[in-house]
C-alpha positions as CSV (number, residue, x, y, z in Angstrom):
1,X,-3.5,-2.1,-18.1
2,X,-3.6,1.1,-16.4
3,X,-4.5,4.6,-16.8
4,X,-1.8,6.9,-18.6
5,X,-1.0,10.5,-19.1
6,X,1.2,12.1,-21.9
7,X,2.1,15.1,-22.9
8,X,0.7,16.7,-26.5
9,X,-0.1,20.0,-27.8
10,X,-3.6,19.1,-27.7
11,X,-5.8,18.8,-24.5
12,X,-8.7,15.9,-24.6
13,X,-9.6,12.6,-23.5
14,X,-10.2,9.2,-25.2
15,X,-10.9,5.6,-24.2
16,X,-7.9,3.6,-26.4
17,X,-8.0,0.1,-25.4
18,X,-3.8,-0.6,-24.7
19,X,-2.5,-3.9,-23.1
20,X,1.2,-2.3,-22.8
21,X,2.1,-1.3,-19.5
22,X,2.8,2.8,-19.1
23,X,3.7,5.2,-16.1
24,X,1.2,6.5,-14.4
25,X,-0.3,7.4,-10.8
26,X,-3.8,5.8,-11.3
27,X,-5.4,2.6,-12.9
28,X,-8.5,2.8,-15.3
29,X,-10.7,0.0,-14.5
30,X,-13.5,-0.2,-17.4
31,X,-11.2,-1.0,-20.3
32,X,-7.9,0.8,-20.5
33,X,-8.4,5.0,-20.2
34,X,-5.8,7.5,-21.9
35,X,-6.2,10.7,-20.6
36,X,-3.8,13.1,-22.7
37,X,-2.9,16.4,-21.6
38,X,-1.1,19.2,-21.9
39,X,1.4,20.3,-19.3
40,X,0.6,23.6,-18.0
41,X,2.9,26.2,-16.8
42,X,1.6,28.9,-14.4
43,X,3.1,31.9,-12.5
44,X,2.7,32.5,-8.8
45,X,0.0,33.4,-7.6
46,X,-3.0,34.0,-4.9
47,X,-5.1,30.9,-4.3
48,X,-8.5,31.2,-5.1
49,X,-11.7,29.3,-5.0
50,X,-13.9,29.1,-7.8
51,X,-16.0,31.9,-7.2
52,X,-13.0,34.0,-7.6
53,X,-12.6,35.7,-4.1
54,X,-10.0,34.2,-0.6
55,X,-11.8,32.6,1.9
56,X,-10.1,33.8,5.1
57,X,-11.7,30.5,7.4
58,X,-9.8,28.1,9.1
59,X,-8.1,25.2,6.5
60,X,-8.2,28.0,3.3
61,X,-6.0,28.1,1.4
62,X,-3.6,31.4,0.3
63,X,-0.2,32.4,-1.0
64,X,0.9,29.3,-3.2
65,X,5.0,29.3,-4.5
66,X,4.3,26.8,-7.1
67,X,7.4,24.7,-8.3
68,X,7.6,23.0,-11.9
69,X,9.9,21.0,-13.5
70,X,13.1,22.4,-15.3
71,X,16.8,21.8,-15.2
72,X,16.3,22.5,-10.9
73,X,13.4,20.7,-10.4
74,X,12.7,16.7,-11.4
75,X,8.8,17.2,-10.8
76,X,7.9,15.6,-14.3
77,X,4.8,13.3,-13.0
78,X,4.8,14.9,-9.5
79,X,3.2,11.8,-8.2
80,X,3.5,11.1,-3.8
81,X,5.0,13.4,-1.2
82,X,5.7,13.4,2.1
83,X,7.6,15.5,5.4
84,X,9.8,14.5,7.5
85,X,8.5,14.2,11.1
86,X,10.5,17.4,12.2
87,X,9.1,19.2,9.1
88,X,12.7,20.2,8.1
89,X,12.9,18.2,4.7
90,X,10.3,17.3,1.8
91,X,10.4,14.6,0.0
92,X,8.4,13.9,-3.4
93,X,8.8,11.9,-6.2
94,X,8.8,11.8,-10.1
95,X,6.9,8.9,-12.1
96,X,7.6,10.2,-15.2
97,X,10.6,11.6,-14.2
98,X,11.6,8.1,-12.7
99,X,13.4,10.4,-9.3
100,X,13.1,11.2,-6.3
101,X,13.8,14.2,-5.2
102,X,14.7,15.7,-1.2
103,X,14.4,19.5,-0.3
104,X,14.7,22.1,2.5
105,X,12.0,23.6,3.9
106,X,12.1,27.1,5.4
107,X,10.4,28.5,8.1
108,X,7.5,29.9,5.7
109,X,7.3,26.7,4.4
110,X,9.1,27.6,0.7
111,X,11.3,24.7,-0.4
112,X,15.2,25.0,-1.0
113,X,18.1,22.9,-2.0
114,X,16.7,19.9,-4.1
115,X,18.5,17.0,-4.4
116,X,17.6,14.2,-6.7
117,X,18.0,10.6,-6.6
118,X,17.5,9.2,-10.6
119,X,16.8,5.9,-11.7
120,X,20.2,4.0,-12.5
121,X,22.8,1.5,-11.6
122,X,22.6,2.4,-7.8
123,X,18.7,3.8,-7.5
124,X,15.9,1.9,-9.0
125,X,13.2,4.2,-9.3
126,X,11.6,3.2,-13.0
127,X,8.1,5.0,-11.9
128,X,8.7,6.1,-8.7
129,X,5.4,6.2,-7.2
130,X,5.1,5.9,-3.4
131,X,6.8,7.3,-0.2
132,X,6.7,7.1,3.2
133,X,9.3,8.0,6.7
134,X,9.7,6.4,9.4
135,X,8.2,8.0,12.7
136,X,12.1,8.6,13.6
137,X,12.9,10.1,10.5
138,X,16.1,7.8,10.0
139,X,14.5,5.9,7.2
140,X,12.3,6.6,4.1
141,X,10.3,3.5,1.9
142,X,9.7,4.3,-1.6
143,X,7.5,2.4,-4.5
144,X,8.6,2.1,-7.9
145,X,5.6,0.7,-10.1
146,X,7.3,0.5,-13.5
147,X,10.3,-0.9,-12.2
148,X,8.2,-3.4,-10.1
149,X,10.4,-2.3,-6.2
150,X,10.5,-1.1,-3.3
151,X,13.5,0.3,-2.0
152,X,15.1,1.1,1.4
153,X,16.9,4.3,2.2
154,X,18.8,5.9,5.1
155,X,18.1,9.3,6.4
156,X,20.9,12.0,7.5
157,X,19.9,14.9,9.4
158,X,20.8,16.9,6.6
159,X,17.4,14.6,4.6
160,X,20.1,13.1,2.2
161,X,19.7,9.8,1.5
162,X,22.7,6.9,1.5
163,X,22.7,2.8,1.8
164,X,19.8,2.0,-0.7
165,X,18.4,-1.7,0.3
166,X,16.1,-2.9,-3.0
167,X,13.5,-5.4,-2.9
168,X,12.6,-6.7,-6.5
169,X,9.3,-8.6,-8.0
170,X,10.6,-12.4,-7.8
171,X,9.5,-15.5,-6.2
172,X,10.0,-14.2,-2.8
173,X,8.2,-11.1,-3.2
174,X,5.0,-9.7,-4.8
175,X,6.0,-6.4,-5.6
176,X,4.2,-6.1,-9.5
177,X,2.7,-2.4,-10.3
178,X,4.4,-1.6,-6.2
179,X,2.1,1.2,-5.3
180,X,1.2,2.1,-1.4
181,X,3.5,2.1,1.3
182,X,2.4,2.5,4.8
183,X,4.2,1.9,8.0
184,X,2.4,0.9,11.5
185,X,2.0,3.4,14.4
186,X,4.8,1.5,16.1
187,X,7.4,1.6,13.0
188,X,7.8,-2.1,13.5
189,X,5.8,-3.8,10.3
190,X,5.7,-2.1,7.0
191,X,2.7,-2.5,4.5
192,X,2.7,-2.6,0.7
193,X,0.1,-2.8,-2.4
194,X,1.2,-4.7,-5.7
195,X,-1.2,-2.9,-7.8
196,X,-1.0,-5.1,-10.7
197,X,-0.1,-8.2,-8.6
198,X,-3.5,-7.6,-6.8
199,X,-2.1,-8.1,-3.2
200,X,-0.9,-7.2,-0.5
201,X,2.3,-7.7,1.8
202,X,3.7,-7.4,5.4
203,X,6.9,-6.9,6.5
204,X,9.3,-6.6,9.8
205,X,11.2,-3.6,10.3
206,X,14.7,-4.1,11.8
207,X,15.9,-1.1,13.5
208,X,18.0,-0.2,10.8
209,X,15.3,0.3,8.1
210,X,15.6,-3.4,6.6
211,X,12.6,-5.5,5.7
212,X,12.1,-9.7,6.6
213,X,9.6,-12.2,7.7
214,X,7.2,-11.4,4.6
215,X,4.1,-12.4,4.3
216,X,1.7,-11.9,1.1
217,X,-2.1,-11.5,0.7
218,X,-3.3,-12.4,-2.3
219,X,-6.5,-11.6,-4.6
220,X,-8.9,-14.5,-3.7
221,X,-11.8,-15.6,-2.2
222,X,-10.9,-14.3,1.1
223,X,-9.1,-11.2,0.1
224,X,-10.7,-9.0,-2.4
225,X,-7.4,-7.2,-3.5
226,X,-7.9,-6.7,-7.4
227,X,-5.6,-3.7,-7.9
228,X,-4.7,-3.1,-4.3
229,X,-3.9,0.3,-4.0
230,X,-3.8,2.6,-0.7
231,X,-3.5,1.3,3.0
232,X,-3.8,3.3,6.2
233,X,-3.9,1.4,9.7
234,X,-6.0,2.6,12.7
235,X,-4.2,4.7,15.7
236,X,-4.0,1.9,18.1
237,X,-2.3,-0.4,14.7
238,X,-5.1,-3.1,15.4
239,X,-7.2,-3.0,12.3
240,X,-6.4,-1.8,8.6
241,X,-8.0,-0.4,5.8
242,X,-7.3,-1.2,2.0
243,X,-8.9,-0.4,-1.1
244,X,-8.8,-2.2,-4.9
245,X,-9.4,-0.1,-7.3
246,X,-10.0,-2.9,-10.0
247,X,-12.2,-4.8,-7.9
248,X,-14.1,-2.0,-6.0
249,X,-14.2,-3.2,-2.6
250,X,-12.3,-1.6,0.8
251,X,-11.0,-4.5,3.2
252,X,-11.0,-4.6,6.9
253,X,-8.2,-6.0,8.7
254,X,-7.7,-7.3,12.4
255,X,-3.9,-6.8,13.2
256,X,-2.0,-9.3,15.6
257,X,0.6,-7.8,17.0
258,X,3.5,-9.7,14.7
259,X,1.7,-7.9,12.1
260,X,-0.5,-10.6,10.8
261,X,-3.8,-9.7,9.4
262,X,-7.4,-11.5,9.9
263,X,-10.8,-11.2,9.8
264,X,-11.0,-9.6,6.1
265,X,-14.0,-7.6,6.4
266,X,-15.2,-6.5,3.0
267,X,-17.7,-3.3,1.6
268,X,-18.3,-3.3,-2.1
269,X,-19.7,-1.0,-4.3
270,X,-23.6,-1.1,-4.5
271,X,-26.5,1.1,-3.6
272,X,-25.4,1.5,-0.1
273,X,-21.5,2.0,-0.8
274,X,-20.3,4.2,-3.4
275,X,-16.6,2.6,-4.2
276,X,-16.4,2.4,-8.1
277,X,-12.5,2.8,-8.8
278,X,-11.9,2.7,-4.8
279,X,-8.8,4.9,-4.3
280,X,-7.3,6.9,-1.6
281,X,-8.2,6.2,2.4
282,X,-7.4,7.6,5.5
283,X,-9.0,7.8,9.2
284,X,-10.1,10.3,12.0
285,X,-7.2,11.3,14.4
286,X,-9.5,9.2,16.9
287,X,-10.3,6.5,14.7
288,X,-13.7,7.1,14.7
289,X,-14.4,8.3,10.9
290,X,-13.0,7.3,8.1
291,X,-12.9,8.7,4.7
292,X,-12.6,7.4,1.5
293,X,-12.7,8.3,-2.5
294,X,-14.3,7.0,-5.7
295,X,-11.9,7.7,-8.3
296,X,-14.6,6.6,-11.3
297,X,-17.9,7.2,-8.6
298,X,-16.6,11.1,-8.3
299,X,-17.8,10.7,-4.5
300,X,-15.7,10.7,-1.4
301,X,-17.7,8.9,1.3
302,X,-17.7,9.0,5.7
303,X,-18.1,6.4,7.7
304,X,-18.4,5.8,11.5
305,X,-15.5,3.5,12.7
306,X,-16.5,0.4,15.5
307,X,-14.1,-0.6,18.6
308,X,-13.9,-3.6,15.8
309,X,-12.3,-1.6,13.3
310,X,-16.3,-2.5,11.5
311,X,-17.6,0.5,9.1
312,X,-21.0,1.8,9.3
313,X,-23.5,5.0,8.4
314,X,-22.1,5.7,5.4
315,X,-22.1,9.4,4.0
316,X,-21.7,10.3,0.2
317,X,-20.5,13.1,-1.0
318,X,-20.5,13.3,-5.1
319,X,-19.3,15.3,-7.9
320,X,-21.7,18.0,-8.8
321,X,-21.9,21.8,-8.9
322,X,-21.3,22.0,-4.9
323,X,-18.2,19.3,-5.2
324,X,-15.2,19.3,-7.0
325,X,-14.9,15.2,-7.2
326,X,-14.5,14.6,-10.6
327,X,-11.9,11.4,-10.1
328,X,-11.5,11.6,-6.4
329,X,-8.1,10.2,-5.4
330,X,-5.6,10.9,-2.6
331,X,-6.9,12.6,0.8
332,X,-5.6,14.2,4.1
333,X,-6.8,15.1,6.8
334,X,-5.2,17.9,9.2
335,X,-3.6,16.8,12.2
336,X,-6.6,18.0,14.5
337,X,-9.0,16.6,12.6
338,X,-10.8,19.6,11.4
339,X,-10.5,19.7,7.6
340,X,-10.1,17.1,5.1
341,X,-8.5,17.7,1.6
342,X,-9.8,16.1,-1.4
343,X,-7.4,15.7,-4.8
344,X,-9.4,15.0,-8.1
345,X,-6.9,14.4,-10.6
346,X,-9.9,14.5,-13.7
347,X,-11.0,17.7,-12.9
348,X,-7.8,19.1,-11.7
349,X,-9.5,20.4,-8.6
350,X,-8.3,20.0,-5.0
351,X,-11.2,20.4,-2.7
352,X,-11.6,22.0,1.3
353,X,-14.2,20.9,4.0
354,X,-14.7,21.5,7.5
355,X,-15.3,18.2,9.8
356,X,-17.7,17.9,11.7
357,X,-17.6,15.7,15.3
358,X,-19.7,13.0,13.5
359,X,-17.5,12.9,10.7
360,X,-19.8,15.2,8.1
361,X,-18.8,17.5,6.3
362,X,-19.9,21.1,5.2
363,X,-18.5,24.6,4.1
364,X,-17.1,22.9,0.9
365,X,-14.5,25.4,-0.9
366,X,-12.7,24.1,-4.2
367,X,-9.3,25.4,-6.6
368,X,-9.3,24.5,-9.9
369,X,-6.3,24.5,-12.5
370,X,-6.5,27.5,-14.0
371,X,-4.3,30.5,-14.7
372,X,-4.2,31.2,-11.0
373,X,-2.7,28.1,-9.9
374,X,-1.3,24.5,-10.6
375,X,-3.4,21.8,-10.3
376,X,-3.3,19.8,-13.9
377,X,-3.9,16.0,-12.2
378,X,-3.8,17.2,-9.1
379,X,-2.2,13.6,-7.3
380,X,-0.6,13.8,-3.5
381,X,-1.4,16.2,-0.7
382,X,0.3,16.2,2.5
383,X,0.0,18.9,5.3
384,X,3.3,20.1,7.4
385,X,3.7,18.6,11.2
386,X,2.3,22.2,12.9
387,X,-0.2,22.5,9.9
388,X,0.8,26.0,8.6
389,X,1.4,24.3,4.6
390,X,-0.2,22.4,2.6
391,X,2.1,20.6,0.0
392,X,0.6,19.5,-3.2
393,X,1.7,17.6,-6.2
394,X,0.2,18.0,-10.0
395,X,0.9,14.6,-12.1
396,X,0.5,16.3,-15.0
397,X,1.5,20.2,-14.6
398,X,4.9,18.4,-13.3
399,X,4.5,20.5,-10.2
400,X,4.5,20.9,-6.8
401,X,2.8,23.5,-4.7
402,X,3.3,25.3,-1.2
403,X,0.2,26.8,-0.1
404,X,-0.5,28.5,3.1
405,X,-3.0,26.9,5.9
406,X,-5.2,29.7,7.5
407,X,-5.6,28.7,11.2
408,X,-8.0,29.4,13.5
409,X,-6.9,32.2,16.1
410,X,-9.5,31.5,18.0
411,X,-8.4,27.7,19.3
């Protein structure tokens, strides 16, 4: 049971209790959500925030070339997105669309020359959901939670993609509702969430891309992974960090250096922790912070990182008039550190803030779907390698969007 969008000429919400399994990018975890809405189809544009003038400060951002789905473009459920390390290829995928989809990127950051992988006898991308690059470039990992895989792909320098290596639900591996895909610092163990299998598994990484030695964690109790969904691993690949969404808690992991994990270490949601529909994750380029959202709590939360990978000092940040955190998902931080960016796929908002050294933060500025620009369910955000563009995806505009970072000329 999990949260699904469709189209219709009508824009509203409803709770419909459904036990059939649909595409989508996020669970609902009170009883079974459909959120129906309309696609949206906007012109280019100047970003704005919502008091209708441009911020010119460090981490704005200006100048988006919006992309939406059409006989060029497979972006129908825009759903993850990611860069190659050189920044010379984008890659993003298509849950409704059931592709995945490789372009260009120019020096300003526009995208060219799409090329899409679909869903058939030699792809299997039913619900393509996840995606992740090795550090090398050579190989990309990608989720597909309808069709219940995870699939292995070859890189050329051109970004095209060859030699497709799929890894299916079955007895061997636990792959039902697929959804995060992580790899460790090193490139040498890859990490992935079985949404509706409530776990978690850890695999080798060969040199050329393909997976072995799995092992599985599953829901128990000594894992709390009811609807595991994202994973992120510390800078030094000792500890990770996982939330479930279903059973809203966020895991600590010790990492051996075979990959193993230990030493689950979990936070649930209470009066200290604000983690109701636990979502996206992500952590300092020190280590020391890391950040996390409340997809039902509307909150995106700090905490202060231990030398044991322990969390502590939580700070909440929740949806109001300041913040635009209505379902709170995905996250990013910039490379440096500086500014964090929020996705809320409810209120189709995608949220700025300066970071503080503690890990607070202030000088909130938020863009809302509007006229102006395309953020219908707002999903993935992902910054370029220098940190000029901000790519974002919009689940249900079927878009994706190029904005331009504004830096500060004063570093």
């Amino acid at each position: 049971m999990i949260f699904s969008a469709k189209q219709s000429a009508v824009t509203q919400k409803s709770m419909v209790f459904s036990t059939k399994r649909v595409k989508a990018p996020w669970p609902c975890w009170q009883g079974v959500c459909v959120f129906v809405a309309q696609l949206a189809v906007t012109s280019l544009c100047v970003l704005q925030p919502a008091n209708g003038e441009v911020v010119n400060e460090p981490g704005s951002l200006i100048n988006p070339i919006n992309y939406h789905s059409d006989n060029t473009h497979e972006l129908n459920g825009a759903a993850g997105v990611v860069l190659s390390p050189d920044g010379k290829h984008l890659y993003v995928t298509a849950t409704f669309g059931d592709a995945l989809t490789v372009y260009d990127v120019a020096s300003g950051g526009a995208l060219a020359n799409p090329r899409i992988y679909r869903n058939g006898a030699t792809h299997e991308l039913d619900g393509a959901l996840g995606v992740t690059l090795s550090s090398n470039g050579q190989h990309l990992y990608v989720t597909a939670s309808t069709g219940n895989t995870l699939s292995v792909y070859d890189v050329a320098s051109d970004g095209g993609l060859s030699n497709p290596r799929i890894y299916r639900d079955d007895n061997t591996h636990e792959l039902d509702g697929a959804w995060g895909v992580t790899l460790s610092p090193d490139g040498q163990h890859l990490y992935v969430t079985a949404a509706m299998g409530d776990a978690l598994s850890v695999y080798d990484v060969a040199s050329d891309g393909t997976l072995s030695n799995l092992r599985i964690y599953r829901d128990d109790n000594t894992h709390e992974l009811h609807g595991a969904l994202s994973v992120v691993l510390s800078p030094n690949g000792q500890h990770l960090y996982v939330t479930a969404g279903k059973g809203n808690t966020l895991s600590v992991y010790d990492v051996a250096s075979d990959g193993t994990l230990s030493n689950p270490r979990v936070y649930h949601d209470d009066n200290t922790h604000e983690l109701s529909g636990v979502w996206g994750v992500t952590l300092s380029p020190d280590g020391q912070h890391l950040y996390v959202t409340a997809t039902l709590g509307g909150a995106v939360s700090v905490y202060d990182v231990a030398g044991d990978g322990a969390l502590s000092n939580p700070r909440i940040y929740r949806d109001d008039a300041t913040h635009g955190l209505n379902g709170a998902a995905y996250i990013a931080l910039s490379r440096d550190g500086q500014h964090l960016y929020v996705a809320a796929v409810e209120g189709s908002a995608l949220s700025v803030y300066d970071v503080a050294s503690d890990g607070a933060l202030s000088n909130h500025r938020i863009y809302r779907d509007d006229n102006t620009h395309e953020l219908g369910g707002v999903c993935d955000v992902a910054l370029s390698p220098d940190g000029q563009h901000l790519y974002v995806t919009a689940f249900l505009g079927g878009a994706l969007s190029v904005y331009q970072v504004i830096q500060d000329t004063f570093r």
